[in-house]
Kinemage of the C-alpha trace (Angstrom):
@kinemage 1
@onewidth
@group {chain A} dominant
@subgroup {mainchain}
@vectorlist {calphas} color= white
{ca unk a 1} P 6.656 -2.328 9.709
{ca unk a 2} L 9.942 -2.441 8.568
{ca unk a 3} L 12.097 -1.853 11.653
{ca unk a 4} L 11.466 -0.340 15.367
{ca unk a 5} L 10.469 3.289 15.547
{ca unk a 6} L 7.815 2.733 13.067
{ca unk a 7} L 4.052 3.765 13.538
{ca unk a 8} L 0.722 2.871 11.927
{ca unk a 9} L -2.026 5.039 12.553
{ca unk a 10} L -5.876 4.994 12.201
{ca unk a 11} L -7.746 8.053 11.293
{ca unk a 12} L -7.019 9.452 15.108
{ca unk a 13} L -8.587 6.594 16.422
{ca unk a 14} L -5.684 4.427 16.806
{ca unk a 15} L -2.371 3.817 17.092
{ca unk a 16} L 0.336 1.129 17.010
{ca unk a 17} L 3.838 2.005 17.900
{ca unk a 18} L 6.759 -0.716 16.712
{ca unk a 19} L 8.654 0.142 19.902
{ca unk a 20} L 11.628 -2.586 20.269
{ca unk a 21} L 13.164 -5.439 17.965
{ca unk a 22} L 15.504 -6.205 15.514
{ca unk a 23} L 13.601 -7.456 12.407
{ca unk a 24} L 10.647 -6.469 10.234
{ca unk a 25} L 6.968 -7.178 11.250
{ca unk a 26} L 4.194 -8.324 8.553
{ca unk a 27} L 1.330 -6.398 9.381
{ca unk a 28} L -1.695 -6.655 7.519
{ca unk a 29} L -4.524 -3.338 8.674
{ca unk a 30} L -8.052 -4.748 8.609
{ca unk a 31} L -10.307 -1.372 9.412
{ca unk a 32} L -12.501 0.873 7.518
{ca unk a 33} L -9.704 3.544 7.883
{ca unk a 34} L -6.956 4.604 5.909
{ca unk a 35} L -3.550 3.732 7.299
{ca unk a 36} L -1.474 6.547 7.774
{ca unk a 37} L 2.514 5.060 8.173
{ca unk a 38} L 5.061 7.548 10.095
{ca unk a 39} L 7.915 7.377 12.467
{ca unk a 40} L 7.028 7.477 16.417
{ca unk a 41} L 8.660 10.860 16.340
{ca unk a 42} L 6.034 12.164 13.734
{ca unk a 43} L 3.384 9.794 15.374
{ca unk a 44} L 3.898 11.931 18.741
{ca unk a 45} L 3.745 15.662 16.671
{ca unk a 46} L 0.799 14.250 14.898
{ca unk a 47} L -1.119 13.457 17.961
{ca unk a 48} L 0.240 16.768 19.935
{ca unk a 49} L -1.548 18.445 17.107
{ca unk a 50} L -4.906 16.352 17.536
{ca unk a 51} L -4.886 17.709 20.906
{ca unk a 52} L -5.342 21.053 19.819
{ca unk a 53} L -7.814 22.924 17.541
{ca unk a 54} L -9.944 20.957 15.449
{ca unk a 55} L -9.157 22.781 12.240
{ca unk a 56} L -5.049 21.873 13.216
{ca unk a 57} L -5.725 18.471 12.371
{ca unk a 58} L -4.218 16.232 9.467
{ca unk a 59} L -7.154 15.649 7.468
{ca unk a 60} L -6.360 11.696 6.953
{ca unk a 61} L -6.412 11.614 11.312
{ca unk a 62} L -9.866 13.084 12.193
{ca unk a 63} L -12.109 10.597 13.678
{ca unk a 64} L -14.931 10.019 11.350
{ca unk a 65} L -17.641 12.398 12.980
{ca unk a 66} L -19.668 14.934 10.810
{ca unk a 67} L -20.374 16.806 13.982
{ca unk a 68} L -17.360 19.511 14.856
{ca unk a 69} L -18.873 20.429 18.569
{ca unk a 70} L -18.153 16.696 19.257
{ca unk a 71} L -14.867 16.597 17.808
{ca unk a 72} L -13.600 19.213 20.182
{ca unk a 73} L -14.708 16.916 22.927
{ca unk a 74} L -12.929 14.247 21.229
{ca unk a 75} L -10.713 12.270 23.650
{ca unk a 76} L -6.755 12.135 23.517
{ca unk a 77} L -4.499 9.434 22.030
{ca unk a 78} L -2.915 7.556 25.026
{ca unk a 79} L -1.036 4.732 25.554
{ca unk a 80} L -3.670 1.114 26.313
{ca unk a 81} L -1.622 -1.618 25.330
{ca unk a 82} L 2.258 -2.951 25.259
{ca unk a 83} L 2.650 -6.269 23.558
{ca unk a 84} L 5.461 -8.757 23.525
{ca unk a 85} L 5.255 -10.755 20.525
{ca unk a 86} L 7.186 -13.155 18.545
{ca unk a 87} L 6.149 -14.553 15.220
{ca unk a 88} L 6.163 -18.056 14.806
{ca unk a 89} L 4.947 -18.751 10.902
{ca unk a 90} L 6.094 -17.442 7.876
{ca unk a 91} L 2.879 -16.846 6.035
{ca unk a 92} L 0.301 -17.027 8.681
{ca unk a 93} L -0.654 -14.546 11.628
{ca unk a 94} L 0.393 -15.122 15.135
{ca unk a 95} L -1.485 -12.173 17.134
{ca unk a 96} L -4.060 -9.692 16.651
{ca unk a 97} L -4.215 -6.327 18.275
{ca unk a 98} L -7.752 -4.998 18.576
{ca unk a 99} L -8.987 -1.503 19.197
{ca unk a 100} L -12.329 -1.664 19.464
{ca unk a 101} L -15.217 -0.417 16.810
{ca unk a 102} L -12.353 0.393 14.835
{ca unk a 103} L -10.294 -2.636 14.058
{ca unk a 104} L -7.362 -4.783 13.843
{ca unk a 105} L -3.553 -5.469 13.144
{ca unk a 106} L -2.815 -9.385 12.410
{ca unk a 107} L 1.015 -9.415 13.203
{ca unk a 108} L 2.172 -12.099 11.064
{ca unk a 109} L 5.946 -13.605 9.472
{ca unk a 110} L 8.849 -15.406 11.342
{ca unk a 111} L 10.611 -12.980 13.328
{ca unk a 112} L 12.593 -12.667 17.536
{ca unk a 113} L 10.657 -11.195 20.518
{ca unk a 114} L 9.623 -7.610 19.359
{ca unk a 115} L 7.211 -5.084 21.719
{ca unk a 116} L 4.760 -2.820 20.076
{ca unk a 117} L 2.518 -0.554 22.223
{ca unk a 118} L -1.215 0.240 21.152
{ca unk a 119} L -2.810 3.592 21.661
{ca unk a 120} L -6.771 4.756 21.873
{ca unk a 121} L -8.626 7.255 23.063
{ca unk a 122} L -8.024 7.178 26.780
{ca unk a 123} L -6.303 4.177 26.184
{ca unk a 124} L -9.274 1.961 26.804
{ca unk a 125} L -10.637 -0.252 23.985
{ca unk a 126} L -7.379 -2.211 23.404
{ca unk a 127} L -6.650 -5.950 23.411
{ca unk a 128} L -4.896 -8.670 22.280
{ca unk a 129} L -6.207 -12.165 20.420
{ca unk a 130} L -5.068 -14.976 19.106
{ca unk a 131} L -5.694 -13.984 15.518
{ca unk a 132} L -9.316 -14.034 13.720
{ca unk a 133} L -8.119 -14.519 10.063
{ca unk a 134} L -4.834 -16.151 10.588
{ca unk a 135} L -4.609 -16.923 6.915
{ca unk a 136} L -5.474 -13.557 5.549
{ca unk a 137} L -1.602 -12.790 4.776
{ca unk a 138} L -0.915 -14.077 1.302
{ca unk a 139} L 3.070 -13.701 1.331
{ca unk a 140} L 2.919 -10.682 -0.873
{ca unk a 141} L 3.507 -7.221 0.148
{ca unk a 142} L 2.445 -4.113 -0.428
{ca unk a 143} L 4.833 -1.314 0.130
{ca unk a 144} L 2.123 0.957 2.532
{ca unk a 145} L -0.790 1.008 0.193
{ca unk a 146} L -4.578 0.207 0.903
{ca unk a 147} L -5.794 -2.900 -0.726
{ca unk a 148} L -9.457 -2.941 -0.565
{ca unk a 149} L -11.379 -6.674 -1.550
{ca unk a 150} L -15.173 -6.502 -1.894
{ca unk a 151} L -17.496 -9.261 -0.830
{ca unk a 152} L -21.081 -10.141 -1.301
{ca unk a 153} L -23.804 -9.065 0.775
């Protein structure tokens, strides 16, 4: 995220809001879901649409569910989690923030105090580590594209 009022979200499952600070964030996304990257101002239309009608929503936000009697049910977006953090390496993660079943943000890169807040459904499901794969940030970045890396079984 390059500067505060910057959002990240998570096919409608998730939400992290670059709230305060005065320098850029490395973020690397580590989920089965496409990132979609916004403002907090678009952030809060997107999820005012989610509230309504299921057939209103951005394709890229619906939760992955095949059922649409569920997704009606589907819980609101709500605020779970605000974060102070401050980066303390340059290529190496300082703090994860979880969500859940759905996945992670490693906050890495040298930069001041900064607060993010998470949202979930509910706002449950939300928590911070110290960060899993603090290494997984190679220094090289991707200007908001989806870089997939397969593995063996």
């Amino acid at each position: 995220m390059s500067a505060a009022g910057e959002s990240i979200m998570l096919g409608g499952l998730a939400r992290l809001d670059y709230v305060e600070g005065g320098r850029p964030i490395l973020i690397t996304v580590i989920s089965v879901l496409r990132p979609h990257f916004t403002n907090i101002d678009r952030a809060n239309k997107l999820c005012a649409r989610l509230a309504g009608p299921v057939t209103d929503w951005p394709r890229i936000l619906r939760p992955p569910r095949r059922d649409v009697m569920r997704l009606h049910a589907f819980p609101p977006l709500k605020p779970a989690l605000r974060v102070s953090a401050y980066g303390h390496y340059d290529c190496m993660a300082s703090l994860d923030v979880v969500w859940s079943g759905v996945g992670w943000c490693a906050l890495a890169g040298r930069f001041p105090p900064v607060v993010l807040e998470a949202w979930s459904p509910n706002g449950v499901g939300v928590y911070e580590r110290k960060p899993l794969l603090p290494y997984e940030f190679t220094g090289k970045v991707a200007k908001r594209s989806q870089v997939l890396r397969k593995t063996p079984a």
